[in-house]
C-alpha positions in Angstrom: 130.4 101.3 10.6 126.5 102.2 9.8 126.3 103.8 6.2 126.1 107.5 5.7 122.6 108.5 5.9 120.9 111.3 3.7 120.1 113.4 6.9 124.0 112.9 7.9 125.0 114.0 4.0 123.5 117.3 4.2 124.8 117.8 7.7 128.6 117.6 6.0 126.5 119.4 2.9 126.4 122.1 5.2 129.4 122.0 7.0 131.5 121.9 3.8 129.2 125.5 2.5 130.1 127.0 5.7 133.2 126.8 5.6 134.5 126.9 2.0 131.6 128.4 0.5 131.6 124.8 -2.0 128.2 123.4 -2.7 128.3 120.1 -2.9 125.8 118.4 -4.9 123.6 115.1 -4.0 126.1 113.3 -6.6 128.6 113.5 -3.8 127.3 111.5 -1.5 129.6 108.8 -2.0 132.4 110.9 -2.1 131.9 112.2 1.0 131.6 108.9 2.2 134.6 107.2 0.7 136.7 110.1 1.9 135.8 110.5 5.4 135.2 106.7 6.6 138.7 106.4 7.6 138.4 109.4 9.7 135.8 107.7 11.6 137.8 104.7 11.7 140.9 106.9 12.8 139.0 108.6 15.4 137.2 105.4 16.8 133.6 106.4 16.0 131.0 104.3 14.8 129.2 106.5 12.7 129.0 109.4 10.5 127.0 111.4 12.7 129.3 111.4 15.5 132.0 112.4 13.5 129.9 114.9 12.4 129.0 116.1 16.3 133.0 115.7 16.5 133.7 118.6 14.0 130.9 120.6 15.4 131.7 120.2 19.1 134.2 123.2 19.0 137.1 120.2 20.4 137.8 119.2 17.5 141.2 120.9 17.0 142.8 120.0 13.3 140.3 117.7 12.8 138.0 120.3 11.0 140.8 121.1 9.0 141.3 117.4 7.7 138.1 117.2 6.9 138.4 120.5 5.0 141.0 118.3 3.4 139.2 116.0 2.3 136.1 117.3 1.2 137.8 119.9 -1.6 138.3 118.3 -4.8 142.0 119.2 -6.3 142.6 118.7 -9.7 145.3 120.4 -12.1 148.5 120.0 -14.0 151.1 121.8 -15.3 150.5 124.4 -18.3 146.4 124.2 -18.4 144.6 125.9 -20.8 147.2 127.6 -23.3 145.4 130.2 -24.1 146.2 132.1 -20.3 150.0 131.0 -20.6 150.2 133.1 -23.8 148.4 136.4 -21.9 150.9 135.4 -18.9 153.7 135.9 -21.0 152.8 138.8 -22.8 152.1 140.2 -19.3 155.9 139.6 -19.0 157.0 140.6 -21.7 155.9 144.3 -21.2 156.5 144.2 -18.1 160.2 143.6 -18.6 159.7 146.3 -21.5 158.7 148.7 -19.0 161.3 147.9 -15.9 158.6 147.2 -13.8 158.0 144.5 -11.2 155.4 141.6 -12.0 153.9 139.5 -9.4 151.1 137.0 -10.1 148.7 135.1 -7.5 147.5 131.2 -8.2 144.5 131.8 -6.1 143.5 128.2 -5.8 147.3 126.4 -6.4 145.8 122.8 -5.5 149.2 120.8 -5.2 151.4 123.8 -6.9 151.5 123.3 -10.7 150.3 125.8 -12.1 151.9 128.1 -9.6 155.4 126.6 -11.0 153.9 126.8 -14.6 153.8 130.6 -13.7 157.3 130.7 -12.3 158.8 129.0 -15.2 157.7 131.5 -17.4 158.7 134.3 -15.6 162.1 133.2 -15.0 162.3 132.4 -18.8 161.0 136.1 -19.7 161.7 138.1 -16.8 165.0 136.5 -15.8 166.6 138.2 -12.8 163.9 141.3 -12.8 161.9 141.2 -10.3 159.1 138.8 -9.9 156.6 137.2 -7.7 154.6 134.1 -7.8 152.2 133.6 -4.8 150.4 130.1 -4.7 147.5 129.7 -2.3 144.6 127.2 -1.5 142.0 125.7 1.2 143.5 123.1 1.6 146.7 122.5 4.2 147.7 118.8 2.5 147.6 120.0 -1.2 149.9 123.2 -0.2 151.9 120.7 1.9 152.6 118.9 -1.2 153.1 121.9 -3.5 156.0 123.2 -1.6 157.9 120.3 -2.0 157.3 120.9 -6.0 157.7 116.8 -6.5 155.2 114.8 -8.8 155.2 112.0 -11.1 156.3 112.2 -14.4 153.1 111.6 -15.7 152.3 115.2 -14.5 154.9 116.8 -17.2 153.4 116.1 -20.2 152.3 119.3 -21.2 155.8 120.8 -19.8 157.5 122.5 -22.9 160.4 120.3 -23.3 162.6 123.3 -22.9 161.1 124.0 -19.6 161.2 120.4 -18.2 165.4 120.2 -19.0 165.9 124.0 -17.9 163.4 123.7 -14.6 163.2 120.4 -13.6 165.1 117.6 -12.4 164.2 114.0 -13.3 164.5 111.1 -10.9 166.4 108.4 -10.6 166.6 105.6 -8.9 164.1 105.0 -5.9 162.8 108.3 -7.3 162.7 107.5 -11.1 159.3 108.4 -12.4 159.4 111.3 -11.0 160.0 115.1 -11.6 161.0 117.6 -9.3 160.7 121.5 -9.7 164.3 122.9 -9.4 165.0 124.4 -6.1 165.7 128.2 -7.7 162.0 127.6 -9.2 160.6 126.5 -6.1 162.3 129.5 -3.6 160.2 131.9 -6.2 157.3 131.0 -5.2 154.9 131.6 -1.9 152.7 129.0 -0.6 150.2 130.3 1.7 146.5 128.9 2.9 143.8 131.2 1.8 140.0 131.0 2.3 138.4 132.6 -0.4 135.2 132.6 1.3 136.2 134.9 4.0 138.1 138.2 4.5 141.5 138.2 2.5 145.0 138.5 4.0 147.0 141.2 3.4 148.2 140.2 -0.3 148.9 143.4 -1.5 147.8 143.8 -5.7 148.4 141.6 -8.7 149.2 142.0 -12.2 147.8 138.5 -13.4 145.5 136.5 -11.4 144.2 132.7 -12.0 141.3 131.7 -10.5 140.7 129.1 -12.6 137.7 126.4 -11.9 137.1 126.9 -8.5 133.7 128.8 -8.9 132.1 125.8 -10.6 131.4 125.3 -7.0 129.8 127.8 -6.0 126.4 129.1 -5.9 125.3 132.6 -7.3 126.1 134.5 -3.8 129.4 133.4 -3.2 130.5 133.4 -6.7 130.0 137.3 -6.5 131.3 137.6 -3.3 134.7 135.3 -4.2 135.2 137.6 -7.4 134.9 140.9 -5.4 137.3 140.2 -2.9 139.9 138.5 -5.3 139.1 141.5 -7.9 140.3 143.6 -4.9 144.2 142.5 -5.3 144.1 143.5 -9.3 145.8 146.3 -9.9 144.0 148.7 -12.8 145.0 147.2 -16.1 145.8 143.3 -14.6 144.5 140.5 -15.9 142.0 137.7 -14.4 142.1 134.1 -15.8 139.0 131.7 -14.9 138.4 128.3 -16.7 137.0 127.9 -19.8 133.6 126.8 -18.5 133.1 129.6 -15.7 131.7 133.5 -16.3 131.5 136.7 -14.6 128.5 137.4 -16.5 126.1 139.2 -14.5 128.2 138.6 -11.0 130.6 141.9 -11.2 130.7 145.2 -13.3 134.5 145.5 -12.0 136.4 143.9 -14.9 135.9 143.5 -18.9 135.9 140.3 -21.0 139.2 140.7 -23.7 138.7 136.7 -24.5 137.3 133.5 -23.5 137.7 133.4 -19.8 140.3 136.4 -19.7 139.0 139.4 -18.2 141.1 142.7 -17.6 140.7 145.6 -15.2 140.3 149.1 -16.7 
């Protein structure tokens, strides 16, 4: 298999902007190529430009998507960042003050735990009121994972211990050292792929939304465009969540900063 050349890097460069809006830096080179060498091995090819004329052939069939796969980073655990956990529950909290419904979208769910960080605390403060949890992402194989809501138990460490007895069940056996999100928690929540980089499904609107870290990769257009269409599915008065080391400084006038990386619809 010949190495991946610089001219073949900024074809998948490319590629990968096109069709997730991600730009992927020069840094990534050997990402790219430790990720997709056993595609070319799977497919037979002997180089990274023919798999690249592979995906842009129009033949390729799920092929595309695989490398879609592959190409978006996925990182996150259960209960990140505190700070939006404590909004999410006040969010509850009034809600169930005010009889009203509460429905919350993980707009980039990854393999599902922060989605089932969501659910857990709406069930524990919302009980049988009604509630939604909708969990999307890019990626098929993460949201493949996320619906079967099993992980190691390495994952649960920032699980309040009340959550981890009440929510999840512990393995044992061939399956000990691992967790596995109760299946009331898990039928609460809606998996579904979403491109944020093109036109939305039909979501209808959100209370709380977490878009958390996904805009570290992208540029200055796309950012603004991401924000505007997810902004669209906040109701007036909901709540937006992005990581700790993202803004919507300067990108839209739709929403106002109440707190490090918390931003609220008027």
């Amino acid at each position: 298999m010949q190495a991946l050349s610089d001219q073949e890097f900024s074809r998948f460069q490319r590629f990968i902007y096109e069709e997730a809006g991600i730009t992927m830096s020069a840094s990534k080179k050997a990402l790219v190529s430790g990720r997709l060498a056993k595609r070319l091995q799977a497919r037979q090819l002997d180089s990274f430009g023919d798999y690249f004329q592979l995906l842009a052939s129009g033949q390729a069939g799920e092929e595309v998507q695989t490398a879609i796969d592959l190409l978006t980073t996925n990182e996150t655990y259960f209960f990140r960042e505190a700070k939006h956990f404590e909004l999410l529950r006040k969010a509850a909290t009034d809600a169930a003050a005010q009889g009203r419904a509460l429905r919350v979208w993980s707009a980039a769910s990854s393999s599902g735990e922060e989605a089932y960080s969501i659910a857990m605390v709406l069930s524990d403060c919302l009980g049988n009121r009604p509630w939604e949890v909708t969990g999307s992402d890019i990626s098929t194989r993460v949201l493949q994972r996320a619906r079967t809501g099993h992980y190691p138990m390495e994952r649960a460490r920032h699980i309040p211990p009340a959550y981890l007895k009440r929510y999840c069940l512990k393995g044992f056996g061939p399956q000990e050292g691992s967790l596995l999100v109760s299946r009331e928690t898990r039928s609460r929540v809606q998996f579904l792929q979403v491109n944020l980089n093109q036109a939305l499904p039909q979501l209808g609107s959100f209370d709380v939304v977490f878009l958390r870290n996904v805009m570290i990769y992208f540029n200055g257009d796309t950012k603004r465009e991401v924000a505007t269409r997810v902004l669209s599915t906040l109701r007036p008065g909901g709540y937006l969540c992005i990581g700790h080391s993202e803004s919507l400084s300067g990108l839209v006038d739709a929403v106002e900063q109440v707190a490090p990386s918390i931003y609220r619809k008027p």
